[in-house]
N, C-alpha and C positions, 0 to 999 in steps of 0.2 A: 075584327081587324087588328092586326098589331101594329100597336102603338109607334114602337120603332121605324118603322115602313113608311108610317104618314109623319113622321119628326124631322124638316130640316137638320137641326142641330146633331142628329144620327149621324147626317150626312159625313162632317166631317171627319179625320183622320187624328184628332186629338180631344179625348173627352174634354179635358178642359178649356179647349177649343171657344166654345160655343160662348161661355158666359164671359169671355173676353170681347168675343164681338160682337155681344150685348152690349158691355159697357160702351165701346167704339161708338158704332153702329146707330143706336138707339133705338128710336121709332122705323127707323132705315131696316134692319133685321127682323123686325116685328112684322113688318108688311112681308119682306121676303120669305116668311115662315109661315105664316098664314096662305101665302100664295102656293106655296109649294103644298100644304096640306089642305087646300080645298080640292087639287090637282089630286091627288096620290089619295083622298078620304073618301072619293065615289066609288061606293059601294056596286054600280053597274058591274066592274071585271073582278076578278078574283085579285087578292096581291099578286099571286103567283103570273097572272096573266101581265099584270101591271110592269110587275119586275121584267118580264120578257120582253114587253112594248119598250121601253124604256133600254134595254140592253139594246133593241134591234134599233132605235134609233140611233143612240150613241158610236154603234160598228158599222152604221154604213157608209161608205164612202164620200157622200156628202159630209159626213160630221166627225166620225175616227176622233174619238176623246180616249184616248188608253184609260186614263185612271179613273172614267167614267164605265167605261167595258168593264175593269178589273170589278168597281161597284158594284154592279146590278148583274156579272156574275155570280157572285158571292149573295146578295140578296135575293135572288132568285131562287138560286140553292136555298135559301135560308124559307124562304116563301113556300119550297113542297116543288120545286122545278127539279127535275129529272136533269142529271147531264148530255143524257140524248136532246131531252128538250133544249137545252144550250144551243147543241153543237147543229139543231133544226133551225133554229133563230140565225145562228151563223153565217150558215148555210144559202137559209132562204135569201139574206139580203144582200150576195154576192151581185143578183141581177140588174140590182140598180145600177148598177157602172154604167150598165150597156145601154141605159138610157140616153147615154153622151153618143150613141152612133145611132139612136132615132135621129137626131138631132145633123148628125157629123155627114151621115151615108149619102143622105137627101139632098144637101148641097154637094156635095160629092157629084153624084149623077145631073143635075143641073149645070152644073160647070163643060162636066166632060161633055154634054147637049152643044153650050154653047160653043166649045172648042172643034163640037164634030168628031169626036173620038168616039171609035167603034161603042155602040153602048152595050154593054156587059150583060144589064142588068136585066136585058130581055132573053138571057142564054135561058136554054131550058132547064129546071132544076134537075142536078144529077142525080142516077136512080137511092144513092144510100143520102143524100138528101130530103127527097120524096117520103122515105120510110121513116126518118128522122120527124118529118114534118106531120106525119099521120099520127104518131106516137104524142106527139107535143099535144094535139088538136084534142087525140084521146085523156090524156091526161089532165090537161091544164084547161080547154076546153074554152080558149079562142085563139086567134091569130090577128094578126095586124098587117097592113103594106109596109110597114118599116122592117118588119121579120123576112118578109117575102125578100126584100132588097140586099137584108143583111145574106139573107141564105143564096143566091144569085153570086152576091160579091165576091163572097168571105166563107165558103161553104164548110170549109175544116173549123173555121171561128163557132160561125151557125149554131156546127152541128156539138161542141163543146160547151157553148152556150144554153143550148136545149137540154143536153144532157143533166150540167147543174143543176137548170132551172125546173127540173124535174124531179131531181133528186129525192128531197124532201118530202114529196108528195107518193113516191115510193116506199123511203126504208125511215120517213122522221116520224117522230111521236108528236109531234100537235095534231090535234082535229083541224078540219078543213074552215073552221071557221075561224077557229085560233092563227091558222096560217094566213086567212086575207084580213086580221086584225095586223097582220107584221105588215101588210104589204100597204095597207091603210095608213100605219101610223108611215111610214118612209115617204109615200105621193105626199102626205097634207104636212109635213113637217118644212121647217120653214127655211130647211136647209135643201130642200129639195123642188117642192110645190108641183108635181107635175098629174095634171090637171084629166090627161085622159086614163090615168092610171089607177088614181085614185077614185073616179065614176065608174071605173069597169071593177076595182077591187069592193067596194061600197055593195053595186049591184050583187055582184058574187056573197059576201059576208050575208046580204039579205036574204039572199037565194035559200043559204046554210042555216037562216033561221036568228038571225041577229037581230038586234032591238036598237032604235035609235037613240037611246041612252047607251049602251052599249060603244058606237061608234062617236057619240058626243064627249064619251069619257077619253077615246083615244084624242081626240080632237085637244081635248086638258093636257092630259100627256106630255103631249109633244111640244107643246107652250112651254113646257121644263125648259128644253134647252135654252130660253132665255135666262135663267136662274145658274148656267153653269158657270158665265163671266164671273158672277159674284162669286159662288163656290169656289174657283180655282183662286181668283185673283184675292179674294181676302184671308185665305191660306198661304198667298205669296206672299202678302203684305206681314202676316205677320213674321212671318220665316225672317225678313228684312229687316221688322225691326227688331226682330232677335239678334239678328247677326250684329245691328248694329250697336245695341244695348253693349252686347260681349267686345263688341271692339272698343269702345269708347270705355268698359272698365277694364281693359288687358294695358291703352295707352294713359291711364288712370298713376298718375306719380304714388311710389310707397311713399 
């Protein structure tokens, strides 16, 4: 394992960083360091795996941390990650978005019920639809009613949708069980929680041959992102009172 990797204190952006918000800090940085490397020092996934979990939490649209992204880029890389594998990670957790129209469609169609508006939603799928939709089944290898609804409603969306959502699983370089480790760690993260995604990803990663150590490590993971507030926030703090150090000796009398 490198060391580096399982080191809070890596984390930051100023080597000398770290032994500053020691002094601070105290006991307070000691826990947070400890926690972040019992997270990031199970040996279940590879770093490089780790690195990847970690980047795909941080870029999905539930959570979009830039200077967390720019991190576990670069560690990734550093870890033996391929930048195809990046750009697969990227890639894969574009589909989260579209979780917000599982969600959005369904009242949608409920509504226009109650208003009596022609309902849509029983039009029959059109034919480049259909073939859209065989392709998805082949691939990906379920389907849901909230898909059915979206491809009905929104069928040029759908079928762009599918597209993406498939992508990966054609021209990316993770294994198929590295890819429902992406999609695991985004349902159980705490930015996201959604609950039928991560039982049907879980089932799949088992299917592919995973170990429940394995999926309990991702489960640590994703707990990181409570540890980002500190990260950011006591790199603001100090940046502050730097500035403020410098101002009070600039209005400092010769």
């Amino acid at each position: 394992m490198n060391d580096k990797l399982t080191e809070l204190d890596e984390i930051f952006s100023r080597p000398d960083f770290p032994e500053r918000l020691s002094q601070v800090a105290g006991p307070m940085h000691e826990v947070a360091q400890n926690f972040w490397r019992v997270a990031t020092a199970d040996e279940s996934l590879t770093p490089r795996m780790k690195e990847l979990l970690l980047l795909a939490l941080h870029a999905t649209a539930t959570s979009l941390n830039e200077k967390a992204i720019a991190r576990h880029v670069r560690r990734a890389i550093a870890a033996g990650a391929s930048e195809t594998d990046v750009i697969d990670v990227l890639i894969s957790v574009v589909g989260a978005a579209n979780h917000a129209l599982y969600f959005a469609v369904p009242v949608l169609v409920e509504e226009l019920r109650r208003a009596a508006v022609k309902e849509e939603d029983c039009a029959p799928l059109r034919a480049d639809v259909e073939s859209v939709k065989a392709r998805f089944l082949e691939t990906r290898g379920f389907w849901n009613q909230e898909r059915e609804l979206i491809a009905r409603l929104l069928p040029d969306y759908f079928i762009a949708l599918s597209e993406i959502s498939m992508a990966p699983w054609k021209a990316g370089s993770l294994a198929p069980k590295e890819r429902e480790f992406i999609y695991i760690a985004i349902d159980c993260s705490v930015t996201h929680m959604y609950a039928p995604g991560l039982a049907m990803h879980i089932r799949n990663a088992l299917g592919h041959g995973a170990t429940t150590e394995e999926i309990l490590a991702i489960f640590q993971l994703s707990a990181l992102l409570g540890l980002e507030g500190y990260i950011i926030g006591a790199e603001r703090l100090e940046g502050f009172v730097e500035g403020q150090a410098v101002k009070a000796k600039g209005s400092t009398p010769e």
